[in-house]
N, C-alpha and C positions, 0 to 999 in steps of 0.2 A: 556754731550756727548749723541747723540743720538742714541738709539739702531734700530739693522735692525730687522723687524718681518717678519714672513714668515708664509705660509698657506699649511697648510699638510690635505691629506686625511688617516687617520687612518681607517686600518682593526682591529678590536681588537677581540679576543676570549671572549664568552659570554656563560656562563655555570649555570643555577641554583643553579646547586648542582653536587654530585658525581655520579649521578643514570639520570642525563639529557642527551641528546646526545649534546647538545652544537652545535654552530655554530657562521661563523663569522661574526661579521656589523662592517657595514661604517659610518664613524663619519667624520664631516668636522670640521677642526678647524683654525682660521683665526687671525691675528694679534698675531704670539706666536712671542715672543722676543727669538733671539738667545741669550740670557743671561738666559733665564731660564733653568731650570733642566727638565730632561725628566718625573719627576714624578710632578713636578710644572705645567708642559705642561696636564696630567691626570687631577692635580684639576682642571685648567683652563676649558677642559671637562666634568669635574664631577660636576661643577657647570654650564658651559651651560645645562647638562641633566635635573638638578632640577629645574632650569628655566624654561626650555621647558616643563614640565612634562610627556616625553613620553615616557621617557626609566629611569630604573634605573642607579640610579651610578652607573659606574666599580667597583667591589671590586678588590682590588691591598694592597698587603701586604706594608708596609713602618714602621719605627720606628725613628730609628737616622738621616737620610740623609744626614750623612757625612761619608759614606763608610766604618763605623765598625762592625753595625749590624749582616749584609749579608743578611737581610728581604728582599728586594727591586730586587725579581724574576723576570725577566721579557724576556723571548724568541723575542726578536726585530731585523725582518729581518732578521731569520734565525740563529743567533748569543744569547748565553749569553749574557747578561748589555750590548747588542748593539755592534758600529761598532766602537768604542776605547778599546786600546790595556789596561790590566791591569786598569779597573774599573768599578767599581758598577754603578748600573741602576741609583742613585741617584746622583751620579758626571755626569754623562753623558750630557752634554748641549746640548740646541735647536739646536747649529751653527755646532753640527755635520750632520746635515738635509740641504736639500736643498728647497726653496720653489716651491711647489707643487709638492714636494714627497709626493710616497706614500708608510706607513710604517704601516708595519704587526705586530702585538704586539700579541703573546699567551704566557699563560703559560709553564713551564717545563713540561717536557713531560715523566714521564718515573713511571713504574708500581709500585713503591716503592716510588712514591710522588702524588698518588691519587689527582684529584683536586676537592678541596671544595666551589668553584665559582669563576666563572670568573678567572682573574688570578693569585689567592691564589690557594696553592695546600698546601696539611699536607704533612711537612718536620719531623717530630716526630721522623721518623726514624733518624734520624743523632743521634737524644737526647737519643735513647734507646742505639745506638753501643758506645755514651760517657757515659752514665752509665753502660755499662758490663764492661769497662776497671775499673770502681772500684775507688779508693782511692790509694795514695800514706800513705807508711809510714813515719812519721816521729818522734820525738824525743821533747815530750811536757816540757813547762817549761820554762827561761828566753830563752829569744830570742837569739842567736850565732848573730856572726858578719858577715857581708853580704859575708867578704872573707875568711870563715872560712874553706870554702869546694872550694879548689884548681880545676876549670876547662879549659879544655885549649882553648882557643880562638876560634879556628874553630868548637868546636863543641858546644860551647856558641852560636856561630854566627848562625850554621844551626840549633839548636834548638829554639831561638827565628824564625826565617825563617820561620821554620814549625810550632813555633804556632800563625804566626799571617794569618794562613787559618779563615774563619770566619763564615764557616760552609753554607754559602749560596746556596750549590749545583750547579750551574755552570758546575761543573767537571761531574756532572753526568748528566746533561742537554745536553750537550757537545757531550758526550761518545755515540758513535753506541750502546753498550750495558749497556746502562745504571748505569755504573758501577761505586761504591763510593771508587774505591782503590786509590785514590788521599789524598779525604778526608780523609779516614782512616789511611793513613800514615802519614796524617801529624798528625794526633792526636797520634798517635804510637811513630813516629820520638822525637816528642820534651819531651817525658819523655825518651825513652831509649835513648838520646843521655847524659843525666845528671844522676851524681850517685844517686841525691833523687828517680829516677827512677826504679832504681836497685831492688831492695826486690821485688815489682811485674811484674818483666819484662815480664816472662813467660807466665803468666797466665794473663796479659794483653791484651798481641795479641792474643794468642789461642780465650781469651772471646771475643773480639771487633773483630775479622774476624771470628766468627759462628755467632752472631747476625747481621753480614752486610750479609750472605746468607740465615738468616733467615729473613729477613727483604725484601727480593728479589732482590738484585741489581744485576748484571748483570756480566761477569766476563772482566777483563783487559786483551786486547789484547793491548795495547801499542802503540796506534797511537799519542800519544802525540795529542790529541785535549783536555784533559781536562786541560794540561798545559797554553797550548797557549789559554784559555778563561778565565783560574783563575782568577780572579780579582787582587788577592794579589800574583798571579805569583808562586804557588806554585812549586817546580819543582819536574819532575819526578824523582830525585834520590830517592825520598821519598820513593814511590812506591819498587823501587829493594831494600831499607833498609828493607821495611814492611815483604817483600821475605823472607830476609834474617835472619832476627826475628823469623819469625812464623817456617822455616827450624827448627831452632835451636832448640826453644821451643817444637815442635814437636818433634822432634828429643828425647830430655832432657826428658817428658815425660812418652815417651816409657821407659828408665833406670830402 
């Protein structure tokens, strides 16, 4: 079967470091197969550059390329992981492009993911608000049986839901105000919706939403755009549970 190729002009954002002002260049690239991946389409460029020797390679974050990671950042046309609905920048294929579009590629943009060149930015922060949530407890020794702890199906269901967010940032790429209350819920959601969650519920949210405003993210006004970009479709119920958690918690606190 023969594949169709197409020929794009790429804007891509181009940064040395974090202290550069950056600006954007045009890249022409020609013969891309709509079967490749939009980060398949970068090597393609990143090896014409070393070819050429005139420009450095793009740096661009990648890992898995099968949409588990969340590595694969990439602001394309004004959108998170581009212009399909519910997927990562590395599912995204050439044939959602048209030949001889032209498509704007920067990184995420928001003051609580500084960028370290070109379209890598330090996402660290996500890593510091899942290490204030801590550790669960549990009960060391032979192993129980997988249905030894009775839970009821719908909140099995929306706590696997919420944790399969995969920390990408998206949701705060997204957000007018930069804001990780998506992320944050869903890493809140899928332990307090299970009893092993129970012992630190309180002092899970109180810790993990002071370090998401110590970190600077931005606050949720609820436009539902970090929903409709999530990769893995997170949804805003998440968010009014996180609400509804950290109420309580606070609340309990005061006692």
């Amino acid at each position: 079967m023969e594949h169709t190729t197409i020929n794009l002009t790429l804007k891509v954002w181009r940064q040395k470091n974090a202290s550069d002002k950056g600006s954007f260049q045009t890249y022409n690239v020609k013969g891309i197969s709509t079967e490749m991946s939009f980060l398949e389409m970068f090597d393609v460029l990143n090896e014409q550059l070393i070819a050429e020797g005139k420009d450095e390679p793009i740096a661009f974050d990648h890992d898995c390329r099968e949409g588990i990671c969340g590595m694969c950042s990439m602001y394309i046309n004004g959108r998170p992981h581009g212009p399909w609905h519910g997927t990562t920048t590395c599912q995204l294929h050439m044939r959602a492009f048209k030949d001889g579009e032209t498509v704007v590629v920067e990184p995420w943009r928001a003051r609580a993911f500084p960028v370290i060149r070109d379209l890598v930015v330090d996402r660290r922060a996500f890593d510091r608000i899942i290490q204030a949530g801590g550790y669960i407890s549990v009960n060391t020794g032979n192993a129980v049986d997988a249905n030894a702890i009775p839970i009821n199906k719908k909140d099995a269901d929306n706590a696997f839901a919420a944790a399969s967010c995969i920390g990408c940032g998206a949701c705060v790429a997204a957000c007018k105000n930069s804001s990780a209350m998506l992320f944050v819920s869903a890493k809140v959601s899928q332990l307090a919706l299970l009893p092993q969650g129970g012992p630190e519920r309180q002092t899970r949210v109180l810790d993990m939403v002071a370090q998401m405003d110590k970190e600077g993210f931005g606050s949720c006004t609820n436009t539902g755009a970090c929903e409709a970009e999530c990769p893995k479709e997170i949804s805003l119920e998440n968010i009014a549970r996180l609400n509804r958690e950290f109420t309580a918690a606070s609340l309990a606190s005061e006692e």
